[in-house]
N, C-alpha and C positions, 0 to 999 in steps of 0.2 A: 333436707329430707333424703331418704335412702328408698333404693328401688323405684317401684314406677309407682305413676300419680292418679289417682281416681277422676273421673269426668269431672266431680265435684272442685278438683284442686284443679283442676286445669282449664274448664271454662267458667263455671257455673260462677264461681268465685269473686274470679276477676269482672268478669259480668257484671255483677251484681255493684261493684266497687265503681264499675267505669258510668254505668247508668245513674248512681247516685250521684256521683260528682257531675254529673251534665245534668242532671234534673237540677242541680242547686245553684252552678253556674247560670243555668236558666231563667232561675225565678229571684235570682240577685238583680240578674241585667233586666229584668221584666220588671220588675218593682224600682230601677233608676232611672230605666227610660220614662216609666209611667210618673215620678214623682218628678219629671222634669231638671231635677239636678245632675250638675255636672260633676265628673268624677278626676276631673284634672284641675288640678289645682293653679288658680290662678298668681300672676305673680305679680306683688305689692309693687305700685309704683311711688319711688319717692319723691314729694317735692320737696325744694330746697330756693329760698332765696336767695339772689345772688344779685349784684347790682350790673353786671354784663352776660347779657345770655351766650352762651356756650358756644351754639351755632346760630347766628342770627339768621331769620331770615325774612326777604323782603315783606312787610305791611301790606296790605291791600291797598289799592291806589283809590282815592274819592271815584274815580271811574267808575270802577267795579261796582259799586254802589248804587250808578244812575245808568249803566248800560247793562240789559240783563243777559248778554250774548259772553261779557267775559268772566272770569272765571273769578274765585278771592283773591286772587294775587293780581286781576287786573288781566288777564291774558288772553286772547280769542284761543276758543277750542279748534281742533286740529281733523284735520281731513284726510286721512294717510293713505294713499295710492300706492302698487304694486306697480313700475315701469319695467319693468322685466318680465321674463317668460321663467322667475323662477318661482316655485309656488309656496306662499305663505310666509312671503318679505312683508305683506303691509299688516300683517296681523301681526308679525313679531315684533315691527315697530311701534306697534300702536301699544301694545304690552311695556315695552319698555320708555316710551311716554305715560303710559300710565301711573306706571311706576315712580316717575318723574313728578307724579302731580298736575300731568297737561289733562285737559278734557279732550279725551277722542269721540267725535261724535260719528265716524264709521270709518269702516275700510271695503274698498273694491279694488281693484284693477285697473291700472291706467289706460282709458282711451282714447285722451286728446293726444295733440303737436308729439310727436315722440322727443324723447329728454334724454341727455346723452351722460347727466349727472342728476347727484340727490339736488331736484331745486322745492322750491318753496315758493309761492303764487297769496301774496298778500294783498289783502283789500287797504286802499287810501288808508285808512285810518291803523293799520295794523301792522304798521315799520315796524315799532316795538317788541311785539310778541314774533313777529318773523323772525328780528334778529336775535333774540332769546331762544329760539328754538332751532335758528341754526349753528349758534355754539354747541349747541348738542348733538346736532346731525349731520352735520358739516354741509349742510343745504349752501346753494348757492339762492340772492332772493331775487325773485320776479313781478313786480307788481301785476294784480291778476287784471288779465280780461274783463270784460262786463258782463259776459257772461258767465263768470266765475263766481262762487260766494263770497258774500259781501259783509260774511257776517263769522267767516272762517278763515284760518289759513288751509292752504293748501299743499301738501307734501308727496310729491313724488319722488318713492325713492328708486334710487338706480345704484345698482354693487353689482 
C-alpha cells in the first residue's frame, strides 16, 4: 500500500482478526478442558518377552507381605532430618529417596545428640534397609535409642 492508511486499515482491522482468533482459541480449549480429553499424545509402551529381564530388580521379600510398616521391596520407610543449619537438606534428601523408591514418611530438623556426619539410627530389626540406604547416602549406621522409631529408619544428614 502507498500513502497513508485509514483508521479502518490500521486498527479496526487487525482488531477484528486478533479478537477472532482469541475467541476461537477460547472455545477449542473450553470444549477440551470440558470433554476431559487430553491433547498430548501419549506414548505407546512396548512389551516384549525376553527370558532375562533387562534391569533386574529385587522381588519383594515374604516380609513385606506380613509387616505392614515396610515397603514392596521389603524396606522400612525413612525419617530424614536436617543436622545442619543449612535450610532445606532434609527436603532434598527426602526427594531424591523418593525418587529412589524409599517411603519417606516426613522431614524436620534435627534436635537430638548433635551428629558430626550423615548417620542413620536403625531399629533391631532394620540392619537391612539401614544398610541399603546407606550405600546411597554414605550414612554411617547407629542402632536407634528406645526412644527412637521402631518402625523407621532414621537419617540425619550432615554436608
Amino acid at each position: 500500500m502507498t500513502g497513508r492508511q485509514t483508521f479502518n486499515q490500521k486498527v479496526t482491522i487487525p482488531l477484528v482478526v486478533i479478537l477472532t482468533t482469541v475467541s476461537g482459541l477460547f472455545f477449542v480449549g473450553n470444549a477440551l478442558w470440558k470433554s476431559g480429553s487430553d491433547p498430548v499424545a501419549q506414548p505407546a509402551v512396548e512389551v516384549s518377552a525376553t527370558s532375562q529381564p533387562i534391569n533386574p530388580v529385587p522381588g519383594p521379600s515374604s516380609d513385606a507381605f506380613d509387616d505392614p510398616n515396610l515397603d514392596v521391596i521389603g524396606r522400612l520407610p525413612v525419617l530424614v532430618f536436617n543436622g545442619t543449619e543449612t535450610p532445606g537438606l532434609a527436603k532434598s534428601m527426602s526427594d531424591e529417596l523418593a525418587i529412589a523408591d524409599w517411603v519417606v514418611e516426613g522431614t524436620a530438623n534435627w534436635t537430638g545428640q548433635p551428629v558430626t556426619e550423615t548417620t542413620i539410627f536403625y531399629p533391631t530389626d532394620g540392619l537391612s534397609s539401614a544398610e541399603e540406604l546407606a550405600t546411597q547416602t554414605g550414612g554411617v549406621l547407629v542402632e536407634a535409642s528406645a526412644e527412637m522409631s521402631k518402625t523407621a529408619l532414621t537419617l540425619v544428614i550432615f554436608k
